[in-house]
N, CA, C and O of each residue as an XYZ file, in Angstrom:
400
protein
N      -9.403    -25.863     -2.022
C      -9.323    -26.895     -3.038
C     -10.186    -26.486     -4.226
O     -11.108    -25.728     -3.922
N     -10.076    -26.875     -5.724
C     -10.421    -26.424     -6.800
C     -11.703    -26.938     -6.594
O     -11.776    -27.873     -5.796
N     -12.766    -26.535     -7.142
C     -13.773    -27.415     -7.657
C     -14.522    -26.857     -9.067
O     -14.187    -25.824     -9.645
N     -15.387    -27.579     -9.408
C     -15.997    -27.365    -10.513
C     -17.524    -26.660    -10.802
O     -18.473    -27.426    -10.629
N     -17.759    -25.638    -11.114
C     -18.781    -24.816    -11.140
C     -19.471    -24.483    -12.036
O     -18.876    -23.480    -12.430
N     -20.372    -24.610    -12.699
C     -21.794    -24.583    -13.071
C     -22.341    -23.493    -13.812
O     -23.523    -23.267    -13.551
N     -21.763    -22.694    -14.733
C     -22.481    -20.978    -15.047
C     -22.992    -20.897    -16.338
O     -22.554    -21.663    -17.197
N     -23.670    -20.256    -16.545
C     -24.499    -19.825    -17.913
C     -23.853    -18.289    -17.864
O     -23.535    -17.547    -16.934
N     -23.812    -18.173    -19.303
C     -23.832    -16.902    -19.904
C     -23.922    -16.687    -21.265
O     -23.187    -17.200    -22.109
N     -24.695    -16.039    -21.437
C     -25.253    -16.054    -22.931
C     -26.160    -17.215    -23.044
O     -27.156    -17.108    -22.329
N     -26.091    -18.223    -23.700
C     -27.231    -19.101    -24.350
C     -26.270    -20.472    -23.858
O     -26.787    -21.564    -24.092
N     -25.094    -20.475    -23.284
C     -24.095    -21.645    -23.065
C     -23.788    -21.789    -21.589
O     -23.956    -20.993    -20.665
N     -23.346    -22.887    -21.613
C     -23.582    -23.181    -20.065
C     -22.037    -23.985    -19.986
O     -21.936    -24.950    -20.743
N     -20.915    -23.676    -19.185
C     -19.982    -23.604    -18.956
C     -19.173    -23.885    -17.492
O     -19.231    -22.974    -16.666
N     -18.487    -25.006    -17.172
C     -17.762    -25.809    -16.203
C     -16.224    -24.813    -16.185
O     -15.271    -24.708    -16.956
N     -16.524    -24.325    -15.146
C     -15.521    -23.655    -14.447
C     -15.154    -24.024    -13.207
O     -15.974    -24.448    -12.393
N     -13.190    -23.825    -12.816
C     -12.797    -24.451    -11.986
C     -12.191    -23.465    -10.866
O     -11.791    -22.345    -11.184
N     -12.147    -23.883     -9.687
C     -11.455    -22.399     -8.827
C     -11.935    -23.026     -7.391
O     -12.342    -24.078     -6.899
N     -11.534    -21.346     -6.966
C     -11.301    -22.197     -5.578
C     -12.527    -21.308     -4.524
O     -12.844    -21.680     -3.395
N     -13.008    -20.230     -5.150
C     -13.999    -18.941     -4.808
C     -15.408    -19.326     -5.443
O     -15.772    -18.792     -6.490
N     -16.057    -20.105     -4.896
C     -17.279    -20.051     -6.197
C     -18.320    -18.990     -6.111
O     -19.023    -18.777     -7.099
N     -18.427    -18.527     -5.368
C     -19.084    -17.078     -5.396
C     -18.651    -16.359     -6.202
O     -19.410    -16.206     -7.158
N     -17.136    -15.480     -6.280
C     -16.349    -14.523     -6.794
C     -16.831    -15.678     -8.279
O     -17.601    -15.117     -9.059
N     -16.536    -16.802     -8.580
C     -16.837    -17.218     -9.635
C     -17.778    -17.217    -10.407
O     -17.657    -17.202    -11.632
N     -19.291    -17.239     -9.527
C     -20.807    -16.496    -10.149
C     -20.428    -15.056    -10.339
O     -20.506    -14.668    -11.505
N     -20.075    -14.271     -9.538
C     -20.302    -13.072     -9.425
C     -19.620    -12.848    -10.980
O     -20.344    -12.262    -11.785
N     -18.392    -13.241    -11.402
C     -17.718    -13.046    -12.450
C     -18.456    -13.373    -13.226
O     -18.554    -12.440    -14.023
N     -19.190    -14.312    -13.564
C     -19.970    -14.909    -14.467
C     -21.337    -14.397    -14.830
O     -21.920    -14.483    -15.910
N     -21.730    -13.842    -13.691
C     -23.014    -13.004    -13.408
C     -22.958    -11.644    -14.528
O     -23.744    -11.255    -15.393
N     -21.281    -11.026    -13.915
C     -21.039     -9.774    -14.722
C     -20.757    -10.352    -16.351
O     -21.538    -10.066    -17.258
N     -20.332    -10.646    -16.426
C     -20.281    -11.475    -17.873
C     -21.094    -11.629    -18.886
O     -21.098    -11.256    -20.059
N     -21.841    -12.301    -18.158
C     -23.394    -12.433    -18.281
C     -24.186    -11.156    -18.790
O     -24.689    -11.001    -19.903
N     -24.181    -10.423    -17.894
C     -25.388     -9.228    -18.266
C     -24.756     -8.177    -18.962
O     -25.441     -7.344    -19.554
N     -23.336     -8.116    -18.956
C     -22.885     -7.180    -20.524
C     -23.137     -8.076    -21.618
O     -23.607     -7.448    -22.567
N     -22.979     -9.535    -21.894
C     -23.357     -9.790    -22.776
C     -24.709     -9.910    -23.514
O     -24.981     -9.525    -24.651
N     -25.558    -10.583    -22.535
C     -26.962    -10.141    -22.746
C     -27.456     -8.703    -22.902
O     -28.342     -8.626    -23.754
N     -27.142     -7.565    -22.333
C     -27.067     -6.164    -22.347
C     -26.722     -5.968    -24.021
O     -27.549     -5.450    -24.770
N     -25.487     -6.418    -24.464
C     -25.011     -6.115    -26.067
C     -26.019     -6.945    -27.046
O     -26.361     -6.531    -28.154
N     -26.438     -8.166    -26.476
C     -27.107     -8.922    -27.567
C     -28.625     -8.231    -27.570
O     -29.184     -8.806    -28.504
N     -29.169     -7.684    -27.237
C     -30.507     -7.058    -26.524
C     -30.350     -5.370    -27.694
O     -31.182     -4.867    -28.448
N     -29.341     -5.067    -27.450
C     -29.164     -3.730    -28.676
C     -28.277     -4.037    -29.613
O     -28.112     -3.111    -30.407
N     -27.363     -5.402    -29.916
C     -26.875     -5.593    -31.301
C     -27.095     -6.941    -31.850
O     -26.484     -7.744    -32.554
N     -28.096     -6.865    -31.305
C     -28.905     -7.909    -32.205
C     -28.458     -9.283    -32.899
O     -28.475    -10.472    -32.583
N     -27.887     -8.221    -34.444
C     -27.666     -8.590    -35.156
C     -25.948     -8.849    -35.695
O     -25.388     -8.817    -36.791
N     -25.589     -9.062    -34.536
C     -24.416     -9.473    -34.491
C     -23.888    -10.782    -33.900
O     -24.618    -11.207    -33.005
N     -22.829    -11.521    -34.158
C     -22.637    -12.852    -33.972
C     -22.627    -12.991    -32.582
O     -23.116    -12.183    -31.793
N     -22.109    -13.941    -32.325
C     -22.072    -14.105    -30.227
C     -20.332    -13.624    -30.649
O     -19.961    -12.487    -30.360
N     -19.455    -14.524    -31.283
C     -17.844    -13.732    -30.900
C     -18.043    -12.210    -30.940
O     -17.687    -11.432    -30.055
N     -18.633    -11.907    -32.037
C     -18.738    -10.280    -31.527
C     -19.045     -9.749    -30.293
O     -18.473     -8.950    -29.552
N     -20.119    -10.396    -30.235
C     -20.919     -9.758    -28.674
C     -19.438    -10.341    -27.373
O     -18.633     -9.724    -26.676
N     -19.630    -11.282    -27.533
C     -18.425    -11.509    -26.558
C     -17.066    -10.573    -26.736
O     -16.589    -10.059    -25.724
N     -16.545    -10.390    -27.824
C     -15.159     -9.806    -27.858
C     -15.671     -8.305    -27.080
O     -15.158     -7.942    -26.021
N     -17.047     -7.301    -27.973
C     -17.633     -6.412    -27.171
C     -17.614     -6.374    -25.808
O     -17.137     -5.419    -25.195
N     -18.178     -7.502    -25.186
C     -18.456     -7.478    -23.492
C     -16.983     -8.042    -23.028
O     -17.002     -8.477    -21.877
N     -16.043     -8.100    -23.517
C     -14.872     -8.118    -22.612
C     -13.929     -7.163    -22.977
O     -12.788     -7.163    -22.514
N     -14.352     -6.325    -23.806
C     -13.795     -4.852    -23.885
C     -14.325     -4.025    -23.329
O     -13.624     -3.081    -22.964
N     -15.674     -4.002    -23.039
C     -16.393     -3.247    -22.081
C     -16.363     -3.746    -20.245
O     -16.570     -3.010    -19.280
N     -16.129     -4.784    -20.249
C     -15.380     -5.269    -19.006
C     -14.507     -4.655    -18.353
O     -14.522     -4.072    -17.269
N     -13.070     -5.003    -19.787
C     -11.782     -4.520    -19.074
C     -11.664     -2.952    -19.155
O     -10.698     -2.401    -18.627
N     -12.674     -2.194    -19.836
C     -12.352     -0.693    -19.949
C     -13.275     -0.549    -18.481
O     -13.034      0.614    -18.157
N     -14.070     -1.038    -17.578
C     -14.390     -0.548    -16.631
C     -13.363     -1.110    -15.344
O     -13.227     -0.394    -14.353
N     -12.801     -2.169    -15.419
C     -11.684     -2.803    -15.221
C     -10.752     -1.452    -14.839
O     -10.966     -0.972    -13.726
N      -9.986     -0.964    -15.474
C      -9.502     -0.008    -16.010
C      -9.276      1.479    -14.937
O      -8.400      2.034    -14.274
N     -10.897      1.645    -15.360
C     -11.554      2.886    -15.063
C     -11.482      2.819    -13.309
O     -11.028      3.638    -12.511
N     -12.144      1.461    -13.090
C     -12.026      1.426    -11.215
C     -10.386      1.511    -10.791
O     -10.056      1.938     -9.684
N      -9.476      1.094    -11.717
C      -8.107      0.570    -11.387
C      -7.302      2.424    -11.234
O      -6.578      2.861    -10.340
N      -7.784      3.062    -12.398
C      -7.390      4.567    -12.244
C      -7.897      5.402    -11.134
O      -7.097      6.010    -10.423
N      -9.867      5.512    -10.830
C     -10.089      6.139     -9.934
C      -9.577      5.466     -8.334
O      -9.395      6.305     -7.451
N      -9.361      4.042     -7.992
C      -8.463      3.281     -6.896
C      -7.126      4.441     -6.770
O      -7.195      5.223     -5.823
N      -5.975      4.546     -7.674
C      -4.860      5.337     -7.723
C      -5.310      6.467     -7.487
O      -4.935      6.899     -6.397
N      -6.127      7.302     -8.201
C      -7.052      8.522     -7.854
C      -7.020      8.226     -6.192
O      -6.094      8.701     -5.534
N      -7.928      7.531     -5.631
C      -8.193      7.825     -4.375
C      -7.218      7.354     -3.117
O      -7.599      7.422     -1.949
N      -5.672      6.781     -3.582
C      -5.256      6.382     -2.883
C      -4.307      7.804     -2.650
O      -4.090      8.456     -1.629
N      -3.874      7.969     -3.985
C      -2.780      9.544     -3.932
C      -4.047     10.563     -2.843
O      -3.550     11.587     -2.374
N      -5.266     10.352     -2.545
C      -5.964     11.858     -2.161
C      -6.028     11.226     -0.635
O      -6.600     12.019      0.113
N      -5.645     10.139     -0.029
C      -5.738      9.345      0.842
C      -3.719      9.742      1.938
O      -3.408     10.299      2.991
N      -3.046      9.106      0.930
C      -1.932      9.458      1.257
C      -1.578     11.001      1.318
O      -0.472     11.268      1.789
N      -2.293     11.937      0.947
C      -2.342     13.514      0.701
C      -2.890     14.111      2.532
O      -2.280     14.738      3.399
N      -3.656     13.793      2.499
C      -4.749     13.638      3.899
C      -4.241     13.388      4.674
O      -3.911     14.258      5.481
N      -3.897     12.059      4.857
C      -2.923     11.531      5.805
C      -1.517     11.841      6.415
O      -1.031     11.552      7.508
N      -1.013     12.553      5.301
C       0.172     12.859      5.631
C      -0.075     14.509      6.213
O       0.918     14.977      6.771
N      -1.230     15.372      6.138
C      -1.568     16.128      6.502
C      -1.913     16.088      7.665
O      -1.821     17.039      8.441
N      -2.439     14.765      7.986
C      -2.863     15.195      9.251
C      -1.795     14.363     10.529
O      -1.639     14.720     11.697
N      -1.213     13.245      9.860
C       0.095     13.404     10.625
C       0.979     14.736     10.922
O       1.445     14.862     12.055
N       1.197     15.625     10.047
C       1.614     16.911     10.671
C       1.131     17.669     11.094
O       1.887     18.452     11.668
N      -0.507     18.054     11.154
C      -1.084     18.199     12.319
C      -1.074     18.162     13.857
O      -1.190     18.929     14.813
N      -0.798     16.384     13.484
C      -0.718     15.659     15.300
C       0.656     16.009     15.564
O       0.940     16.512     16.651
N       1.523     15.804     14.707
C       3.002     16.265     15.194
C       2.883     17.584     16.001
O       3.383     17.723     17.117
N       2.236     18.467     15.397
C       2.352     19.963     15.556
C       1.726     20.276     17.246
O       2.234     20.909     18.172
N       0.624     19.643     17.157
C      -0.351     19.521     18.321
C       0.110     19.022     19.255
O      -0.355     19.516     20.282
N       1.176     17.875     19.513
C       1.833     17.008     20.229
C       2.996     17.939     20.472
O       3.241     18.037     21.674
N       3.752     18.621     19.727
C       4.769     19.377     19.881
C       4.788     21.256     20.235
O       5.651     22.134     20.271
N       3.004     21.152     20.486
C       2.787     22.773     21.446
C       3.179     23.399     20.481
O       3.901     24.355     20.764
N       2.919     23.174     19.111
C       2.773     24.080     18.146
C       1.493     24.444     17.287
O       1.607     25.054     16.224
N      -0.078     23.928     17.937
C      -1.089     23.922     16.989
C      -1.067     25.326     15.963
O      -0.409     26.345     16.174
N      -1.887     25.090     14.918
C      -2.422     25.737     13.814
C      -3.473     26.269     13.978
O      -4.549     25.676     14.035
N      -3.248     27.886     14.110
C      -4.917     28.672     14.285
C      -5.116     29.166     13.091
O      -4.515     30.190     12.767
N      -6.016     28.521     12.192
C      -6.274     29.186     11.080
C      -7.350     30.578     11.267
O      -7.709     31.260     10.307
N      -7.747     30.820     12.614
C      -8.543     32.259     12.245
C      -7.381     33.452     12.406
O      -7.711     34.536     11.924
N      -6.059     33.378     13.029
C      -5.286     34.046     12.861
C      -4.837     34.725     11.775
O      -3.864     35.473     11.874
């Protein structure tokens, strides 16, 4: 069931609704400390800035986990399918002597 949750980020304090309220800090948490992180070295820049900043720097790490995930799933399915023909081979009194 939805409920209503409680978060600060930046200097504002903000009623959010959902059904995870953890995953909902945690989001808010990250939010949070890129924006404070940008306001801390750009100072002198508005909060929409800093905000538009910290959710471009969000979704480009967003991104980045979403590519190395595909990265590690193709080196996963690579492996796997290797070593299914392995066991085939082994099961079928054909092992692989690589000092041969």
């Amino acid at each position: 069931m939805s409920q209503t949750i409680r978060v600060k980020i930046g200097d504002a304090e903000y009623s959010l609704r959902g059904n995870d309220e953890e995953k909902i800090r945690r989001s808010a948490q990250e939010v949070d400390s890129q924006f404070t992180l940008l306001r801390n070295s750009l100072n002198e820049q508005s909060t929409v800035t800093l905000s538009i900043l910290s959710a471009l720097n969000l979704a480009e790490k967003y991104h980045e986990g979403k590519s190395q995930l595909e990265v590690n799933i193709q080196y996963m399915d690579s492996e796997l399918r290797k070593m299914k023909s392995y066991v085939h081979q082994v099961l079928s009194g054909r092992t692989m002597n690589k000092t041969e």
